[in-house]
C-alpha positions, 0 to 999 in steps of 0.5 A: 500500500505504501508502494502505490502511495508513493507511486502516486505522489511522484506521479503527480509531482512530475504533472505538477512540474510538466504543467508549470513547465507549459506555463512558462513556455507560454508566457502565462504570467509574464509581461511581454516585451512588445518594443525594445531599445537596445542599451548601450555602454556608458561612454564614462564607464567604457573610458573608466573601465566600470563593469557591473551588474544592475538589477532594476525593479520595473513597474509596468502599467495595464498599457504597457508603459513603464512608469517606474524603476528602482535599483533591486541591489546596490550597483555603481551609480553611473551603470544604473543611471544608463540602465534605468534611461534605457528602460524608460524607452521599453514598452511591453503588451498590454495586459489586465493588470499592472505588473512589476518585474526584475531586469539584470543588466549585465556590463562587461568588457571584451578583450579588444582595446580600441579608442574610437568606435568600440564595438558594442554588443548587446544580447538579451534573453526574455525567457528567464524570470528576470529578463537578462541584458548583456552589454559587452564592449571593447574597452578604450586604451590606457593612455596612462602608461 
């Protein structure tokens, strides 16, 4: 009898991970981008060599529109400022409700130098929880040395 129990609070266990599996494949619940612009590195940052993580908090209305953003954990002040004038210019599907959700920006270097024209790429991933930006670029020379 305990064999069979147990049988069937595994069984209903793996249905209950399948279903939230489906869920999250289709978007149930989460806030869909519907206009994205793409961030770009700080030229400040870039020239300093400032590379980091910012984690917003976003506050998303019925329409779509973002009208508001917090920094979810300390980050430098100069990568959160740049991530959260990016976000303003974000727009998302419009929905029943309001929503708030998280956004990691996540600023790096690449392993070429170059003082003008630094090659930027920006990579995102919209199927997390947390939607992911990464931002990497070439950093400018040292003219120190």
């Amino acid at each position: 009898m305990n064999l069979s129990l147990s049988y069937y609070t595994s069984l209903r266990s793996c249905v209950a991970v399948v279903w939230m599996i489906g869920m999250a494949a289709a978007g149930f619940g989460q806030t869909q981008i519907a206009h994205f612009v793409s961030p770009s590195y700080p030229p400040l940052a870039r020239q300093a060599r400032i590379a980091g993580k910012v984690t917003l908090s976003v506050r998303v209305e019925k329409d779509g529109s973002v009208v508001g953003n917090s920094d979810k954990e300390p980050a430098h002040p100069l990568l959160s400022q740049w991530a959260k004038a990016s976000i303003r210019e974000w727009k998302f599907q419009p929905t029943d409700h309001a929503s708030e959700l998280s956004v990691e920006f996540y600023y790096g270097f690449s392993g070429d130098t170059r003082d003008e024209n630094p090659k930027t790429v920006v990579k995102v991933d919209f199927e997390t929880a947390a939607i992911r930006v990464f931002i990497t670029t070439d950093p400018a020379r040292n003219t120190d040395h």
